[in-house]
N, C-alpha and C positions, 0 to 999 in steps of 0.2 A: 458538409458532405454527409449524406444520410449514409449508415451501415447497415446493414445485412443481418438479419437474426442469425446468430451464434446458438450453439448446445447450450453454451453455458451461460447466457443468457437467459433463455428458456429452461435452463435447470433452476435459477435463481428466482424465476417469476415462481415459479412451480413449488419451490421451496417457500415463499413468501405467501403462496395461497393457502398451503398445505397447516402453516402457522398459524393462519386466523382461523382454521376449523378444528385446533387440537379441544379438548374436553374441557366445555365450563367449570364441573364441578370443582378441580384442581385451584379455582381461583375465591372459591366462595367457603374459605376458612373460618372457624369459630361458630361455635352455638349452646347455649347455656341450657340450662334444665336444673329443677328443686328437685327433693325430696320426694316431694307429694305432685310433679309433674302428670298435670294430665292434659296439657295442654297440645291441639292439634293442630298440625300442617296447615298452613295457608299458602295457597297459592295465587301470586301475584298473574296473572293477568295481561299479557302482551296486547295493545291498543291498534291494532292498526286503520291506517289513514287509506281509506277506497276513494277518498275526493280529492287524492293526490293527480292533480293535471301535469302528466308531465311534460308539455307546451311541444316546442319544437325547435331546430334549430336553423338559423334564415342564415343564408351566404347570398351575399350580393357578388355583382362581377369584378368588381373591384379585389374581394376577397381570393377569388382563384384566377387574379389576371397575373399575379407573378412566378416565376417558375422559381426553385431555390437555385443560388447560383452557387456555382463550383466554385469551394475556395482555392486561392492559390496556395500554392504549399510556400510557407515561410523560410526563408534559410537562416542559419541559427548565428546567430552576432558571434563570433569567436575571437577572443582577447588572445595575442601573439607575447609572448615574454621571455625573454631571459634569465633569470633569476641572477642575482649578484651574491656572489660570495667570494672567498678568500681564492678559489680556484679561479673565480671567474671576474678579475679585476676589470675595470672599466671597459679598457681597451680592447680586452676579451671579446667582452660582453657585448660594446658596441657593435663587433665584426658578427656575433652569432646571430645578434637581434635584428642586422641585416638582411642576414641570411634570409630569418625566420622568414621575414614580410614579404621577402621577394616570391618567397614560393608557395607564402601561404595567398599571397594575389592571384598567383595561377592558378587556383582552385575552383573553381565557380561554383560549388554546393554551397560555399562557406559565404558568410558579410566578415572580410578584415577587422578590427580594433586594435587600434595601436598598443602599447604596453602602457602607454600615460592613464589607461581606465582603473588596470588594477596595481598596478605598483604601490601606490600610495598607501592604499587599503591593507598590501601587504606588508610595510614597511611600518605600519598604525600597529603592526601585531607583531609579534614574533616571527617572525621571516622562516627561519629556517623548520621550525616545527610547521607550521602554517599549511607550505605547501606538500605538505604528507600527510593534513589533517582534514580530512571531504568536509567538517560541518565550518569547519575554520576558513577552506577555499571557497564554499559555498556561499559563506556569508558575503567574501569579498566580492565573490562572483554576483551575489542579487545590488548589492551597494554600486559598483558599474553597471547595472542594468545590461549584462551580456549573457548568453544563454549556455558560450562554453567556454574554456581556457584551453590554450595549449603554452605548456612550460616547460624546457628546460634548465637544466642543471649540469653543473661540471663538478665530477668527481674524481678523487684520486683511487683509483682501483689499489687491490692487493698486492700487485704486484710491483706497486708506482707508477704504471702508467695514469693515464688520464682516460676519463671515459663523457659522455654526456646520455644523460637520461632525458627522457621525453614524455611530458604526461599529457594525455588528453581527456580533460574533466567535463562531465556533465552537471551544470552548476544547479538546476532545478528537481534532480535526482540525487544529487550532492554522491555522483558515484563518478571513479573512475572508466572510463571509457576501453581508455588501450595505456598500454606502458612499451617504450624500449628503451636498451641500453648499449649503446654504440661505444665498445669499450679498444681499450690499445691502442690509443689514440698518445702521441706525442708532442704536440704543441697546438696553439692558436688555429693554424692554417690546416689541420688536422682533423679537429675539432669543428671545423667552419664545412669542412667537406663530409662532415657527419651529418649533418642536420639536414640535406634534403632525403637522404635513404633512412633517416630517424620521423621524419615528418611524414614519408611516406606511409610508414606501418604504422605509426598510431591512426593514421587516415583512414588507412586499409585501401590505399593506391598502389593498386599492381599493375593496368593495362597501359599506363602511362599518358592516358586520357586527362592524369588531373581530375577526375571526377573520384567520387568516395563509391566504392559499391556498397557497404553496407545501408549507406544513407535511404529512410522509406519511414510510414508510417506503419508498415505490414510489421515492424520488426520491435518487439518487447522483451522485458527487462526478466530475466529467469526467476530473479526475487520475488518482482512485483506477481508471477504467475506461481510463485510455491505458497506465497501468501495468500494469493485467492483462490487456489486450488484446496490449499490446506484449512482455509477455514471455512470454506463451502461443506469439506468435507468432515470436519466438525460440528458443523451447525445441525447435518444432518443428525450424529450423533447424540447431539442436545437434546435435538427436538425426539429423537426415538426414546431418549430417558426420560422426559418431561411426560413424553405420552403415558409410557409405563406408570410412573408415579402417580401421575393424574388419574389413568383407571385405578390406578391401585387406591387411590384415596373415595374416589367417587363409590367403588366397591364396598370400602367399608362404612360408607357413609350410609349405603344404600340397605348395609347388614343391619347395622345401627336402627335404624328407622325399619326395616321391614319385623324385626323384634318387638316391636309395640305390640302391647295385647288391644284385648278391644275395649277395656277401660280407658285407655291412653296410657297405662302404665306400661314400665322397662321392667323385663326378668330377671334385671342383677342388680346388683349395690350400687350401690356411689360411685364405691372406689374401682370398680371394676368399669362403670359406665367411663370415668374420667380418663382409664386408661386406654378405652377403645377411642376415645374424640382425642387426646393426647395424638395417639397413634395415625389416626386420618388426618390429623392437622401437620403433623410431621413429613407424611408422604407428599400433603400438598403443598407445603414452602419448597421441600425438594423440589417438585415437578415446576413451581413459580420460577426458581431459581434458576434451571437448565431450559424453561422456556425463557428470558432473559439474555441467558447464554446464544442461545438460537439466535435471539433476534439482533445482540450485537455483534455475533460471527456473520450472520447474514449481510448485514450493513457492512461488516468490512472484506467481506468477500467481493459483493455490488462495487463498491469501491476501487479496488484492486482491479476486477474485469474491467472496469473503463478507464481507468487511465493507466494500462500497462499498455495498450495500442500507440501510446505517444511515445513511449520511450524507442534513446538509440542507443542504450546500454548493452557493450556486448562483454563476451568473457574475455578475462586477460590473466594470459598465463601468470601471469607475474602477483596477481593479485585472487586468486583462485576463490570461493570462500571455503572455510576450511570446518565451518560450525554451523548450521542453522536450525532453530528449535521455535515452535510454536505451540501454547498451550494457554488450558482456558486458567483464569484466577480467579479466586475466592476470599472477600475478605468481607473483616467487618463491615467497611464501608461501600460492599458494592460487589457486582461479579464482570470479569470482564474478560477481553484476550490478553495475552503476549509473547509478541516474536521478538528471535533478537537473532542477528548472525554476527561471527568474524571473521575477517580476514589470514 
C-alpha cells in the first residue's frame, strides 16, 4: 500500500539534501609549508564529461499492465497462556486457560495460539522473572513465531485475597501493550469469571462487538516517535554546528592564504604560522565530527519515521515510562546517538 507524503518526511529529505551541500573546505584538513616556502597554489581542475549521453528510459506494456494491489491487513498470531505458579496450581490453571481460548476465539482481529507455542520456551528460562522481562518475553515470543502474548497470572494481593493480572505483549516491539489487574478475588470460580472483563481491557473491547478498537496501522508507538522526533531535531542541531565550524575553518584558511605576500612568502614565523593551521585544523575535525553526528541522527531519525506506522503499542497506566533521554556520544572510537528510557 503506497503512503502519502508526510511533513516529516519531506523535512527528512530536506534535511538529507541540506547535508550534501554543507561547506567543502571543513573536509579538506592538513597542509604543510618550510621555512623558505614559496611555493604556489595549484589548482586542480574539475573535468567535465559534455559526451555524457544520457539515453532514455523504454517501458514496454507489460511494464504498466499491473496495477499495485492492496495488501491485506494481516491479523497478528497471539499466544493465549496461563502462567503456572504456586497460586496458580494445575487445576487452576486448566479452568483459567479455558477460559482464556474461549474468548480469545470470539475475537476476530486476533489468529488464536494455543499456550503449547510459548510455555516451553518459558519454562527453558526462568519462569517467573521472564514474564515481567519484554527482552526475555520477546525472545520467547520470536522462537514461537507469534507476533503477540496474552498472559495471565494469579496473585495473592495485600490484603490475602487473590487477584489475576493480565498482560498483553507486543513480541516484535518487545513492549508491553496494556496491563490489568482484577483483584478481591476468592477462589478458582472467581478468578475464572475475572478473565473475560480482564481480556477485555487489555484488548481494549468496550462495544461488546469483540472487535479491538485500537487495532490499525494509522496508530504508533510514542517512543518510536520521541526518538525520531528527537533526533531529527538533533541532527538539525549537528548540522547547524558543523556548518559553523566549517565556515569557521574555511575562514581561516582563507586568512591564512590571502596573507601570502607576492614572493610566496608568509608575514609571521613558524611558530605562529603552525598555530594558525593548528587552529583551522581543530575547527574542521569539530565541524567532521558533528557533520557525522548529522548523518547518523539522520539515519535514525528516517528509521524511526517508517516503522513507527506499524506499531499497536499504546499507553498503559500501569506501565507509564517514567525516564526518557536522548543524546549524541563522543568517543574515542567514533560519534554516535543514545536513547534510553524506563519504566
Amino acid at each position: 500500500m503506497s503512503k502519502a507524503s508526510t511533513p516529516s518526511g519531506s523535512f527528512i529529505c530536506c534535511l538529507m539534501a541540506l547535508l550534501l551541500t554543507v561547506p567543502n573546505p571543513a573536509f579538506a584538513q592538513g597542509f604543510e609549508f618550510g621555512e623558505d616556502d614559496t611555493a604556489t597554489k595549484t589548482e586542480t581542475k574539475s573535468k567535465s564529461n559534455d559526451d555524457d549521453d544520457d539515453g532514455g528510459l523504454e517501458f514496454t506494456s507489460d511494464d504498466l499492465s499491473q496495477e499495485d494491489a492492496k495488501p491485506e491487513e494481516k491479523l497478528p498470531q497471539v499466544a493465549i497462556v496461563s502462567i503456572p505458579s504456586d497460586n496458580n496450581d494445575p487445576d487452576r490453571r486448566s479452568e483459567i486457560q479455558a477460559k482464556m481460548l474461549e474468548f480469545a476465539k470470539s475475537v476476530p482481529s486476533i489468529i488464536v495460539v494455543g499456550p503449547e507455542t510459548v510455555l516451553p520456551g518459558l519454562q527453558n528460562r526462568e519462569i517467573s522473572e521472564c514474564v515481567t522481562n519484554s527482552l526475555c518475553l520477546g525472545s520467547v515470543g520470536d522462537e514461537a513465531q507469534v507476533d503477540r502474548i496474552i498472559l495471565t497470572r494469579v496473585k495473592t494481593g495485600a490484603d490475602g485475597s487473590l487477584q489475576l493480572d493480565t498482560d498483553y505483549f507486543e513480541v516484535h516491539d518487545r513492549l508491553f501493550i496494556r496491563s490489568d489487574s482484577q483483584k478481591g478475588r476468592s477462589g478458582t470460580s472467581d478468578l475464572v469469571d475475572a478473565v473475560v472483563p480482564s481480556m477485555k481491557n487489555v484488548l481494549d473491547i468496550r462495544d461488546g462487538s469483540g472487535k479491538q478498537q485500537y487495532v490499525g496501522k494509522e496508530d504508533s508507538s510514542m517512543v518510536q516517535s520521541i526518538v525520531a522526533y528527537g533526533a531529527a531535531g538533533l541532527a538539525v542541531a549537528c548540522l547547524g554546528a558543523g556548518i559553523y565550524f566549517g565556515m569557521d575553518a574555511s575562514s581561516q584558511v582563507d586568512d591564512f592564504e590571502g596573507a601570502k605576500l607576492a614572493d610566496g612568502r608568509y608575514p609571521f614565523t613558524q611558530r605562529k604560522a603552525q598555530e594558525m593551521i593548528r587552529d583551522a585544523e581543530s575547527s574542521a575535525t569539530t565541524a567532521n565530527v558533528f557533520y557525522g553526528l548529522t548523518a547518523a541522527l539522520t539515519v535514525t531519525s528516517v528509521v524511526f519515521f517508517l516503522i513507527q506506522g506499524g506499531s499497536d503499542v499504546a499507553a498503559d497506566q500501569g506501565r507509564a515510562i517514567n525516564d526518557f533521554h536522548i543524546s549524541p556520544v563522543i568517543t574515542e572510537a567514533g560519534a554516535g546517538v543514545g536513547a534510553g528510557f524506563t519504566f
